[in-house]
Every structure is written in structure tokens, then in C-alpha cells.
N, C-alpha and C positions, 0 to 999 in steps of 0.2 A: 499511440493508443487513441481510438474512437473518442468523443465527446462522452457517447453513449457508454462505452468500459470504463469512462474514469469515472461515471456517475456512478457505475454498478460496486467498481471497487473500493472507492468512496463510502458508498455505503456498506458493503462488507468489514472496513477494516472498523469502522465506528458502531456499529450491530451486532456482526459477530464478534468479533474479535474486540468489540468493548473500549476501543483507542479514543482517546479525551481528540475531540474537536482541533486544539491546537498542536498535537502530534501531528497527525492529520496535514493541516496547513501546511506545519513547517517541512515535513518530509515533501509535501506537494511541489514548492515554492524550491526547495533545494535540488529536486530531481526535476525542475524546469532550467533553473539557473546551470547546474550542473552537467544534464544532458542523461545525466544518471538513472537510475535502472530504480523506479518506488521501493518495490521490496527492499533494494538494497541500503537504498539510503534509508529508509527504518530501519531495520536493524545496525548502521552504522553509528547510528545516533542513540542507538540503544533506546530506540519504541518499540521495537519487537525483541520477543526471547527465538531463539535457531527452533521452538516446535511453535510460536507466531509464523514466522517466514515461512514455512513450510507449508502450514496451515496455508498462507498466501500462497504460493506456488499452485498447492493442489485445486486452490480456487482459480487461477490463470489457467490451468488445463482443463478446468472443467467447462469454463464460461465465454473466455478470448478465443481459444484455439480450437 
């Protein structure tokens, strides 16, 4: 992912979707350590509810692709 999509997503998941700051982080931090997939690691960690994730996804087709 672009510099510029992680800023955009970034700012989505903390605006719209309302995610405290250090969710945020820590999902950031663990899908760099991990190699893993954002979305997924939020909701693995239980930051996001399956209509958050979602919510994300339909933001990744609207905005990435």
C-alpha cells in the first residue's frame, strides 16, 4: 500500500469508523511485523465488529482500486 492509501486509510478507520488512536497503531505495527492484511488484523484483535470490516473493505474498493 501507497504512503498516500495508508494516510487515507488512516484517516478513515479514526473519522469514520471512530477507532481510538492506539487501535489504530497497534493494528498498524502488527500488519507491518506480520506482513498481514490491516483489515484483518483489526478485526483479529477484535478493533473491528465483521460490519467495521466491511465497512473497510467497501472503503478499499472505492478508494485503492
Amino acid at each position: 500500500m501507497s504512503e498516500q492509501n495508508t494516510s487515507q486509510i488512516i484517516r478513515f478507520l479514526r473519522q469514520d469508523l471512530r477507532l481510538p488512536d492506539e487501535s489504530v497503531e497497534l493494528a498498524l505495527k502488527q500488519s507491518q511485523t506480520n506482513r498481514g492484511s490491516l483489515p484483518i488484523v483489526l478485526w483479529q484483535y477484535g478493533l473491528v465488529t465483521l460490519h467495521q470490516l466491511d465497512r473497510i473493505y467497501d472503503w478499499f474498493e472505492s478508494y485503492v482500486y
